[in-house]
C-alpha positions as a printed NumPy array, in Angstrom:
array([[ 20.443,  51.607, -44.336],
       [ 22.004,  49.232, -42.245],
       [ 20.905,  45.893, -43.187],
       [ 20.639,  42.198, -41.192],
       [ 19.72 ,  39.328, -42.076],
       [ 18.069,  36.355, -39.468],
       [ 17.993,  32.922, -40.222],
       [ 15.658,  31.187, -38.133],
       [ 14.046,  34.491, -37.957],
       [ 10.646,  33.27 , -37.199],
       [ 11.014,  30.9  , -34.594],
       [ 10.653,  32.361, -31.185],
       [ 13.852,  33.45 , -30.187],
       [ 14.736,  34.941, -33.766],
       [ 11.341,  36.93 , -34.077],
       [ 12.225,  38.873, -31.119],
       [ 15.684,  39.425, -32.382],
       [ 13.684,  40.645, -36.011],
       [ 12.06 ,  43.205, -33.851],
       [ 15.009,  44.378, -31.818],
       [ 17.127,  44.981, -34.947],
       [ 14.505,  46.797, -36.815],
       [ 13.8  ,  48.974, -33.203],
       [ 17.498,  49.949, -33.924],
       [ 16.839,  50.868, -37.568],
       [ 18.305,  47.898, -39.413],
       [ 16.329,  46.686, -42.479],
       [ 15.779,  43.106, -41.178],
       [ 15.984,  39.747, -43.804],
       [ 14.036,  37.177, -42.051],
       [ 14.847,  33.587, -43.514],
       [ 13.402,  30.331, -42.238],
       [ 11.736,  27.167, -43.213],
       [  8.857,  27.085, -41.062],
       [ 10.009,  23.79 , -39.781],
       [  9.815,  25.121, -35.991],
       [  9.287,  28.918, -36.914],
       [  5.682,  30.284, -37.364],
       [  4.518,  32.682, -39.578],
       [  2.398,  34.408, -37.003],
       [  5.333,  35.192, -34.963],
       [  6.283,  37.919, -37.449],
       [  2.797,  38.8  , -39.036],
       [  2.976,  42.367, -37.536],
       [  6.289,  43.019, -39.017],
       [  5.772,  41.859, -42.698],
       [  3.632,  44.971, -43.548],
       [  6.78 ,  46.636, -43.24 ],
       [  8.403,  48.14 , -45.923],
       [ 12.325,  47.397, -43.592],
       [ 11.386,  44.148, -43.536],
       [ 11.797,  41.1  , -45.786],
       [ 10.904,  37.02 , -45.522],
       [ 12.563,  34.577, -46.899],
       [ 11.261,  31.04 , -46.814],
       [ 13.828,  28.833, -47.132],
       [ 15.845,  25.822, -45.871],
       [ 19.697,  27.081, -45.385],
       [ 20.964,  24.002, -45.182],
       [ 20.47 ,  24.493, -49.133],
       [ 22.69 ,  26.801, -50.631],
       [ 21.145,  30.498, -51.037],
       [ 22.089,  34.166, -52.218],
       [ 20.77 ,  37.564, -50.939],
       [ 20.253,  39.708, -54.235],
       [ 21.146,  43.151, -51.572],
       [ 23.7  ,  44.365, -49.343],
       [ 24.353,  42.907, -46.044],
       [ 25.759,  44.133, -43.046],
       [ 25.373,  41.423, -40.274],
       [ 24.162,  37.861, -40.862],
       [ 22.908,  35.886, -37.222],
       [ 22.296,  32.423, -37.402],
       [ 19.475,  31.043, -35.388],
       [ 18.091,  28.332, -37.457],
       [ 17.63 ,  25.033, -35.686],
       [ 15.48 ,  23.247, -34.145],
       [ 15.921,  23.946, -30.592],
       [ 13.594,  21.948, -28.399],
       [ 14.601,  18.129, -27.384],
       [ 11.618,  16.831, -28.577],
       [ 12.337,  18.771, -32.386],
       [ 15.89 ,  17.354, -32.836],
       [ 14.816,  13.995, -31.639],
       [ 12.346,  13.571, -34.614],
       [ 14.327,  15.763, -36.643],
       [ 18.323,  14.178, -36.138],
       [ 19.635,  14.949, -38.894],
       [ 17.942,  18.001, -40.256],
       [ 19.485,  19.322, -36.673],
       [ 23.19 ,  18.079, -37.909],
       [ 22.465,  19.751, -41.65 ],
       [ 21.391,  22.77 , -39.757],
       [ 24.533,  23.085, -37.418],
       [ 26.665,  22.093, -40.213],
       [ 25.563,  22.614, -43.896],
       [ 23.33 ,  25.835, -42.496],
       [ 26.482,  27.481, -40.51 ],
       [ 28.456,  27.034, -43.656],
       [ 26.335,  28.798, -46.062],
       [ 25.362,  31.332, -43.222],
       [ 28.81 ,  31.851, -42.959],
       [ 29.683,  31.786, -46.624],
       [ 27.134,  34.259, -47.137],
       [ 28.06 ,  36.604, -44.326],
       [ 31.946,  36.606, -46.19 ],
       [ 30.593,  37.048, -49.729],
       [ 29.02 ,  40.095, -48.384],
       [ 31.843,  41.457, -46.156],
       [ 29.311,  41.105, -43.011],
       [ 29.552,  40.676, -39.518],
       [ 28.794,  36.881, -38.24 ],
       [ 26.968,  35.959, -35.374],
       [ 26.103,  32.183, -34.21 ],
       [ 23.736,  31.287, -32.414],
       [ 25.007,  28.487, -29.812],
       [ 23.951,  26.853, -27.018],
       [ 24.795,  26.374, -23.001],
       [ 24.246,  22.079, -24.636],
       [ 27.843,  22.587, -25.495],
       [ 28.647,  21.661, -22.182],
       [ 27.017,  18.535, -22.26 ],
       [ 26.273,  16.924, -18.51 ],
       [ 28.812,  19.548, -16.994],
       [ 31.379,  18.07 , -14.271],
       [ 32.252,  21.869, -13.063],
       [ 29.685,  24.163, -11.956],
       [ 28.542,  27.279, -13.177],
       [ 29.838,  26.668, -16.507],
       [ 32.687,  29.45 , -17.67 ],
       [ 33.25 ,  29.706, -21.481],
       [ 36.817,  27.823, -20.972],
       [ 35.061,  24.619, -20.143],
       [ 34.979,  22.659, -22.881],
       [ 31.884,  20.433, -21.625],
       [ 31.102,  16.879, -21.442],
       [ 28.911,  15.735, -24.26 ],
       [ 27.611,  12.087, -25.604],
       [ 28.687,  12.428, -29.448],
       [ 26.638,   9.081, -29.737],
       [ 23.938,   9.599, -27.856],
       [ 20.177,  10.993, -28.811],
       [ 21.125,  14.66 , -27.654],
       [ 24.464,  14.708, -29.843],
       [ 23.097,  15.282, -32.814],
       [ 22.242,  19.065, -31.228],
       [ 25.399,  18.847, -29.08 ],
       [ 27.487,  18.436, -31.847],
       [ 25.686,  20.163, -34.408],
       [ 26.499,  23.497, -32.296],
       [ 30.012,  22.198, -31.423],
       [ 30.77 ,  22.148, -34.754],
       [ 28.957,  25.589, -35.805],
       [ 31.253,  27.268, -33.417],
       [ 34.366,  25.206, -34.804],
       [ 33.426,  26.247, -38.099],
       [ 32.747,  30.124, -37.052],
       [ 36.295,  30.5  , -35.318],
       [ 37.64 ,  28.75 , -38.433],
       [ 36.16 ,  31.559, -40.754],
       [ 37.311,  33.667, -38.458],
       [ 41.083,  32.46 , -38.37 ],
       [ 41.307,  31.605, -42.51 ],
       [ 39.335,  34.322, -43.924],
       [ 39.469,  37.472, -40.985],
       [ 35.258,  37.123, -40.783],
       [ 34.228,  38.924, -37.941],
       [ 32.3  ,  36.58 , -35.879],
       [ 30.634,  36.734, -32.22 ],
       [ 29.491,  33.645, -31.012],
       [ 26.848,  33.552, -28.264],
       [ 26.   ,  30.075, -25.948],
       [ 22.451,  30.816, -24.736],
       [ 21.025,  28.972, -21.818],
       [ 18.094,  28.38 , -20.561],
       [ 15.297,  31.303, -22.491],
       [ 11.869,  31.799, -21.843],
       [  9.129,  34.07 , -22.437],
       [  6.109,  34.685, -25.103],
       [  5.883,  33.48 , -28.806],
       [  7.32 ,  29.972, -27.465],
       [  5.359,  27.082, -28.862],
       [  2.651,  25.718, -26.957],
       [  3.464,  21.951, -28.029],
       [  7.506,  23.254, -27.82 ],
       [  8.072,  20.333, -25.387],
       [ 10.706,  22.276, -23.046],
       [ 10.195,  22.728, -19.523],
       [  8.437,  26.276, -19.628],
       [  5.803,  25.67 , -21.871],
       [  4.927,  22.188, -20.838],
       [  4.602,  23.363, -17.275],
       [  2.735,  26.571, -18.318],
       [  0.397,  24.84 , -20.112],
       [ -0.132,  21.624, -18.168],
       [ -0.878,  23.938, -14.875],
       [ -3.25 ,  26.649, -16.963],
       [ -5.336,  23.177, -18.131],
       [ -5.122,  21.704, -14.756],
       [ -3.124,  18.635, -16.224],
       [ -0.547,  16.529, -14.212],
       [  2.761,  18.767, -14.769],
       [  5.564,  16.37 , -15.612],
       [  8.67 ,  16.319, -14.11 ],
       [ 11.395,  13.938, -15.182],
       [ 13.616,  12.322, -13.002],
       [ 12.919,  13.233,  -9.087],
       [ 12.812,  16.672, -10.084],
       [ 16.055,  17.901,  -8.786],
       [ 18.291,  18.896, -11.405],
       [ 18.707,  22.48 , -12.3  ],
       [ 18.113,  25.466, -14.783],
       [ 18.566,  28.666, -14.858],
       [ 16.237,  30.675, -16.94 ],
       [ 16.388,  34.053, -18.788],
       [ 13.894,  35.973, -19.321],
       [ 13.864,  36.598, -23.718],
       [ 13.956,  40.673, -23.571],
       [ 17.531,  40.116, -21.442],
       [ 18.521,  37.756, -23.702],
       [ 17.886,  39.518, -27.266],
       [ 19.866,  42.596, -25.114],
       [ 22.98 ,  40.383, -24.433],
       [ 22.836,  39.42 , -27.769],
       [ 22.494,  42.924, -29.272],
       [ 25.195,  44.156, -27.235],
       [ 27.667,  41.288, -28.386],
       [ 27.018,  42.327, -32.016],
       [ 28.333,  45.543, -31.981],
       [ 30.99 ,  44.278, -29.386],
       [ 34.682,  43.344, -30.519],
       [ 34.441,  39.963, -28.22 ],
       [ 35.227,  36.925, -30.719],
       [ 35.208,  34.43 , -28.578],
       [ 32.309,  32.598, -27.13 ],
       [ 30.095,  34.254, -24.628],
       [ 27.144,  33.106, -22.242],
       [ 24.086,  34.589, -21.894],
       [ 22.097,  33.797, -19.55 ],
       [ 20.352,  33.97 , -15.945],
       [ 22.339,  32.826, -13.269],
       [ 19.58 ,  32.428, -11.161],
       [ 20.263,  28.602, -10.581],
       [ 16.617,  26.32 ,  -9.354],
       [ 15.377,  22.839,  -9.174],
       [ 12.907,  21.76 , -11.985],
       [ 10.46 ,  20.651,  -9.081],
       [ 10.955,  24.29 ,  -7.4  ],
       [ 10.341,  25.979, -10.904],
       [  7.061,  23.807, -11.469],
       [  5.452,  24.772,  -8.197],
       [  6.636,  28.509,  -8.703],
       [  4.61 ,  28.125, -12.437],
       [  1.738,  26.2  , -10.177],
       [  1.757,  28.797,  -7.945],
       [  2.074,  31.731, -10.309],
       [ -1.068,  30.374, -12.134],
       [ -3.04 ,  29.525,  -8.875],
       [ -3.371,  25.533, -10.912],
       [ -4.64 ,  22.397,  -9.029],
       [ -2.269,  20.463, -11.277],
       [ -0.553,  17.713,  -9.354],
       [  2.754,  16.637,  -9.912],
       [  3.731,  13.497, -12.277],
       [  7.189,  11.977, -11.882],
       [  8.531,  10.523, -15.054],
       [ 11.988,   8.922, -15.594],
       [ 14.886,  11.463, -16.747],
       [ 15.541,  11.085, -20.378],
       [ 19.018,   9.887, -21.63 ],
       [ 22.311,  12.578, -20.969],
       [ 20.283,  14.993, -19.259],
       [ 21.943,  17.316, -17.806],
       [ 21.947,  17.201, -14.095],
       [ 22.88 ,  21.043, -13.366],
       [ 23.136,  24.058, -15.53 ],
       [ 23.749,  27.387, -14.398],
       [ 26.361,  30.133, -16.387],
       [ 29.206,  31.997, -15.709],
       [ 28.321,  35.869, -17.186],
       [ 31.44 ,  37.57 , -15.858],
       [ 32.391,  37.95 , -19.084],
       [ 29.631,  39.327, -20.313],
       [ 29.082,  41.429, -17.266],
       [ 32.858,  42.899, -17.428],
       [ 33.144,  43.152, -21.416],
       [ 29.544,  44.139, -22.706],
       [ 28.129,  45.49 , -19.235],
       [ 25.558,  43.354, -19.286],
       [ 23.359,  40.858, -16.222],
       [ 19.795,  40.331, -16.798],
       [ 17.131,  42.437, -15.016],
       [ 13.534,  41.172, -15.66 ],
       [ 12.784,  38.941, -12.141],
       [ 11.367,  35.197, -12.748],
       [  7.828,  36.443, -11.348],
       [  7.916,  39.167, -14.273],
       [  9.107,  37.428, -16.834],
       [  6.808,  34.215, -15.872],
       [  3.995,  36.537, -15.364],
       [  4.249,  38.025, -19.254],
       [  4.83 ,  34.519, -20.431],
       [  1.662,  32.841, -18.991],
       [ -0.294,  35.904, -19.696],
       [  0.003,  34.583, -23.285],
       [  0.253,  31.414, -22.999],
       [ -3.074,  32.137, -21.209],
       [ -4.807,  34.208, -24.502],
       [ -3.441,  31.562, -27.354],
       [ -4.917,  28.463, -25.495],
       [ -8.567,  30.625, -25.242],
       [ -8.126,  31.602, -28.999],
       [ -7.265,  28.142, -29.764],
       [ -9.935,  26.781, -28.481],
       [-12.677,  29.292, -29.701],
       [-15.314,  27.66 , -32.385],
       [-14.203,  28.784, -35.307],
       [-16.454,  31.622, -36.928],
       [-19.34 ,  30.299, -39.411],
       [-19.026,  31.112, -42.752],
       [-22.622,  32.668, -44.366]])
């Protein structure tokens, strides 16, 4: 059987990918440190006889005691507010983690794929944002230390790669969305989804005019899928192209959840980036792939439960007799 192995496996992004892999009859190694990841992400799979978890750290050296065929590294934390508290457990991640992920993936003769990030670009001075660009990042600032953690990942891939013929795909992801995120995450979807659903002030930073572009997670864990079994080496976006203003994606979630919540203006954090949107040609011409799941589908799914975790979390909990 086909085997892969997921590190950051039960975070959000990585639990879908866990599910995807197993859907194509790999036997799925989920590793993670529960730092950001949460158990009940992957409940439903560990009854599973395909699947395995592994807690641990892989910033701290590990071995897999069974074959493996493809190693993807999504450990990290992932959300500004995370790798603000968590600086340099985000650097050990990017750098200690990718080494031993990488290490790992050789000692087994497996197929590498990192997990980057459309951050790589920094605060981008050419718009969309092609894979040639090599970005515009702070090294010093409060967002380097995820910046640069990722910088260096994908350094460190292409340098496996070149020294030791690993096959690697890297993928820069912008911009994701959909259900399993964390409701205290701190990115713009779930703070907005959950500020409107409890009728809170929805908080927009700066004057609400910079841009995202968000994917919907099904298109993304596709892209990805496809640039695994692809013979692309080089970096590749994923991502929805679908370019809006924060303020115009708040009212959309406002709207979408029929909220009262009024707006709150607060001032832009440090190197935020003003516009973000990607450049998929090259995913559309060398792994045939765009995303197809609308904003009103995708947001629709993603406050649907966002909607039933909030009412679960706030049921009493049930006496005990």
């Amino acid at each position: 059987m086909t085997t892969s192995l997921i590190t950051g496996g039960a975070g959000f992004l990585g639990s879908h990918l866990c599910e995807r892999l197993l859907s194509e009859g790999h036997r799925v190694v989920c590793v993670d440190n529960l730092i950001t990841g949460r158990l009940a992400n992957i409940e439903a799979l560990q009854v599973r006889e395909d699947f395995r978890f592994v807690e641990h750290d892989v910033s701290k050296p590990f071995l897999i005691d069974e074959p493996l065929d493809y190693v993807l590294h999504f450990a990290s934390p992932a959300s500004p507010i995370d790798y603000l508290e968590l600086p340099i457990q985000t650097l050990k991640v990017g750098s200690l983690g990718t080494h031993n992920a990488l290490g790992l993936a050789l000692a087994h003769g497996a197929r590498f794929l990192l997990a980057s990030t459309s951050e790589v670009y920094g605060d981008p001075l050419i718009h969309p944002q092609p894979e040639s660009y090599w970005g515009n990042v702070n090294p010093v600032g409060p967002r380097g230390v995820y910046d640069e953690a990722k910088r260096f990942a994908e350094a460190m891939a292409m340098a496996y790669y070149r020294v030791h013929g690993l096959e690697v795909r890297i993928v820069r992801i912008f911009n994701t969305y959909g259900p399993r995120m964390r409701l205290k995450d701190g990115r713009v979807v779930p703070a907005f989804v959950q500020q409107a659903l409890e009728g809170k002030p929805m908080t927009v930073f700066g004057d609400g005019s910079q841009t995202r572009s968000f994917c919907f997670v099904s298109d993304l864990v596709e892209g990805i899928w496809r640039l695994l079994m692809s013979t692309e080496k080089e970096p590749v976006n994923i991502g929805n192209p679908q370019e809006m203003t924060i303020l115009q994606f708040a009212e959309a979630i406002r709207d979408l959840t029929d909220s009262k919540s009024s707006i709150a203006f607060r001032p832009l954090p440090e190197d935020d980036p003003k516009i973000r949107q990607p450049d998929i040609r090259k995913a559309n011409e060398r792994l045939g792939w765009q995303p197809e799941v609308s904003l009103e589908a995708g947001l629709a799914a993603t406050v649907e439960d966002f909607r039933q975790r909030l009412a679960a979390a706030a049921e009493p909990p049930t006496p005990v007799s």
